[in-house]
N, C-alpha and C positions, 0 to 999 in steps of 0.2 A: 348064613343069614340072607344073603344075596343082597345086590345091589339096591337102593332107593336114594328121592332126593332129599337133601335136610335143609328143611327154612330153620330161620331163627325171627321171632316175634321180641320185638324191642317195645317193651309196656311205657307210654310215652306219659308217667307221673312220677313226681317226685326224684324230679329231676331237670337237670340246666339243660339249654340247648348244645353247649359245648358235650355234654356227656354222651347224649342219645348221637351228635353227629360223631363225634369218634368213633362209636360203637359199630354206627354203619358201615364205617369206613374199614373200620376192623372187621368185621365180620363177609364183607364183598370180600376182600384181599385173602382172609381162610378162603373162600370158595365157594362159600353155601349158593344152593342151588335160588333161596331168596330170602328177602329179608323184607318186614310185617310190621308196620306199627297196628294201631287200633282209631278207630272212631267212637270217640268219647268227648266228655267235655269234662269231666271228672275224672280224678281219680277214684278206682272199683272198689280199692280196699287201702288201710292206711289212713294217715290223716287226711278226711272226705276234703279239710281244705288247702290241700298241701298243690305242690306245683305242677300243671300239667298243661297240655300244649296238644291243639286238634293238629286232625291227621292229614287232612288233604292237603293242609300249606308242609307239613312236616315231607309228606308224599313228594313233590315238589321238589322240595332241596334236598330231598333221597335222590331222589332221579340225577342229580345236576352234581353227586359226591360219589357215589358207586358207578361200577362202568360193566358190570357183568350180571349180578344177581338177577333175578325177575324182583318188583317190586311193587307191595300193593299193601291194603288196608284189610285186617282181618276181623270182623267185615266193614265196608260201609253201612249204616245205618240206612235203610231206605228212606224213612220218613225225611230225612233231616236236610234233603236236598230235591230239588225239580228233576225229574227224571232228564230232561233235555240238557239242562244244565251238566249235571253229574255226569251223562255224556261225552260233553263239550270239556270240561276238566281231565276226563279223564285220559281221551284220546290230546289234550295240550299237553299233560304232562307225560305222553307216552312219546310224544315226538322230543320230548327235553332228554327223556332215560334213555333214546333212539331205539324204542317199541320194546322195551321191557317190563310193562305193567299188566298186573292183571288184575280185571275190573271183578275184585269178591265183595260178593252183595248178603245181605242179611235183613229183616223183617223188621229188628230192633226192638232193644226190652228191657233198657236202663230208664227207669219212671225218673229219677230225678234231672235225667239230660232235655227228657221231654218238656217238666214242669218251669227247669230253668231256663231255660231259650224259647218257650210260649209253641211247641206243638203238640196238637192234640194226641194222648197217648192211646185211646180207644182202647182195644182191648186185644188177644193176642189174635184171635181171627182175624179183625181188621185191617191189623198191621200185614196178615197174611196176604190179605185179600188185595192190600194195595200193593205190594211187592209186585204177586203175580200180575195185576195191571201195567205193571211201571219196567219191567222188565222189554218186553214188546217195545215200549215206547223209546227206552235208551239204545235197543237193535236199529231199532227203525234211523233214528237218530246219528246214531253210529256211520249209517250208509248213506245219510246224504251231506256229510261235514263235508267242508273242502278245507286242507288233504284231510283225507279219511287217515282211519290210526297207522303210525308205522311200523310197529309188530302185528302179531295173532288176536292182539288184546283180548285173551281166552277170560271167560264169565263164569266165576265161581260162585255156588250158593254155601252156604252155611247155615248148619243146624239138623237138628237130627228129627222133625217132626214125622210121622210114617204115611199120615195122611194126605198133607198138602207138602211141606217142603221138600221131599224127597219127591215126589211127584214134578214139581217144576225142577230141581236139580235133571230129572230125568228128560225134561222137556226143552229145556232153556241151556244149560249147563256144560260149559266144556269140566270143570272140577267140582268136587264137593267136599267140605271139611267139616270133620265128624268129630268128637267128643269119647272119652273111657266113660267106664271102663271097656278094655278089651271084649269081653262078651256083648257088650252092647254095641260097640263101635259093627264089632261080626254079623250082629242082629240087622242094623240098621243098614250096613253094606249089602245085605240079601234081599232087602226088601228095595231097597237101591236099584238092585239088579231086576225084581220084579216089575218094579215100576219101568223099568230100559225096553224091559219086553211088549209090556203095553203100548210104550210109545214108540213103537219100530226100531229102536235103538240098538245100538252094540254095546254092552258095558262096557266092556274097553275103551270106547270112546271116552269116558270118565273117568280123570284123575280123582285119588281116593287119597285125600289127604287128612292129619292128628294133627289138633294142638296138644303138646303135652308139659307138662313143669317138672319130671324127672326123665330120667332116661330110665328106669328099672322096668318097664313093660314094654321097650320099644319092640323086643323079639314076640312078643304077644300081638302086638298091633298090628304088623306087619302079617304075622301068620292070621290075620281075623281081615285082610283085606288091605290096609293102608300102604302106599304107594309114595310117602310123599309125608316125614314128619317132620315136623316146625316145635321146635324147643320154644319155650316162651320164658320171659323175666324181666324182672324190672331193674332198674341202676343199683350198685356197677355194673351190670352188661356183663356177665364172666363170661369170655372163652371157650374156658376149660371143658366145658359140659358139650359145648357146640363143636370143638375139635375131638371130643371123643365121638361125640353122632359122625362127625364126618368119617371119622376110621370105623367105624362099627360099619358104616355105609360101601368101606369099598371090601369089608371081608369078602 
């Protein structure tokens, strides 16, 4: 099967702060290569008014409980913060984890997060259209902080659009995190690599990362391109699923 790295994605609803912090703590100590909450204000599925808890403050005290993982938000929502700002948080909390974040960005397209915290939800171009502006603006950003970040703080997009997302993935992007099924994830990593060409790029320079909720197609995903798969779940947090990816990972 060959080697890859395995995240695990911790779904931060319906659930205490003590559960979601053990879990991180557990799951650095296995070894995974990172560990992912989400940028929501809701929970996605479940009871809509069950307990949940944003990402950036959760980001934060990841940083300051694990001591190895990489650690980031899968994705930040663009709208939902100042590009400057977003910036500014993220290279703070990168100096807390001592430069183990990675700043993954997305377009966003949960309507009830927008309607309930008062931003305008527009429409999914526009949400495109501002990402691609805002992206620039958090680089730029990035390079005139003082201290600047103290890892790579490598820039992940997210989403599988063929038009525009994967386009700025190819422009902007040290990683990209892609969606099943496998023949689509394959589709959309070709077209991945079309767009690398266009923009002088090397695909290689682009980490090709899955969210996924079973392990049954991980040998799929990886044969269609993926580099880098993040098991995803919500409380309890099992293990189990994430210590077999890791053995599957050093076959």
């Amino acid at each position: 099967m060959g080697r890859f790295k395995v995240g695990y994605q911790l779904q931060p609803q319906h659930c205490t702060i003590d559960e979601i912090r053990a879990a991180w703590r557990k799951a650095d100590a296995l070894g995974v290569d990172s560990i992912w909450v989400w940028d929501h204000f809701f929970p996605l599925y479940g009871d809509a008014d069950g307990t949940h808890f944003e990402g950036m403050s959760l980001l934060a005290a990841m940083a300051c409980e694990t001591s190895d993982a990489s650690i980031g938000l899968l994705v930040i929502c663009n709208s939902y913060r100042n590009p400057e700002l977003l910036a500014d948080m993220a290279r703070t909390i990168d100096h807390i984890s001592g430069g183990r974040v990675i700043l993954a960005m997305g377009a966003g397209w949960f309507e009830k997060d927008y309607d309930e915290y008062g931003f305008g939800f527009g429409t999914g171009m526009s949400r495109l259209a501002a990402l691609e502006a805002a992206v620039p603006r958090i680089k730029a950003r990035l390079a005139r902080l003082n201290p600047p970040p103290l890892g790579p703080l490598p820039v992940l997009i997210g989403g599988g659009g063929e038009k525009v997302t994967l386009r700025l993935v190819a422009e902007h992007a040290d990683m990209w995190n892609g969606f099943g099924p496998p023949a689509d994830f394959a589709r959309k990593n070709r077209v991945l690599d079309e767009w690398c060409e266009k923009a002088g790029r090397d695909p290689a320079e682009i980490e090709r990362t899955v969210l996924v909720d079973d392990l049954v197609q991980v040998e799929e995903f990886l044969e269609a391109g993926a580099t880098h798969v993040i098991y995803g779940d919500e409380r309890p947090y099992p293990m189990g699923p994430v210590k077999r990816l890791l053995e599957m990972s050093r076959c």
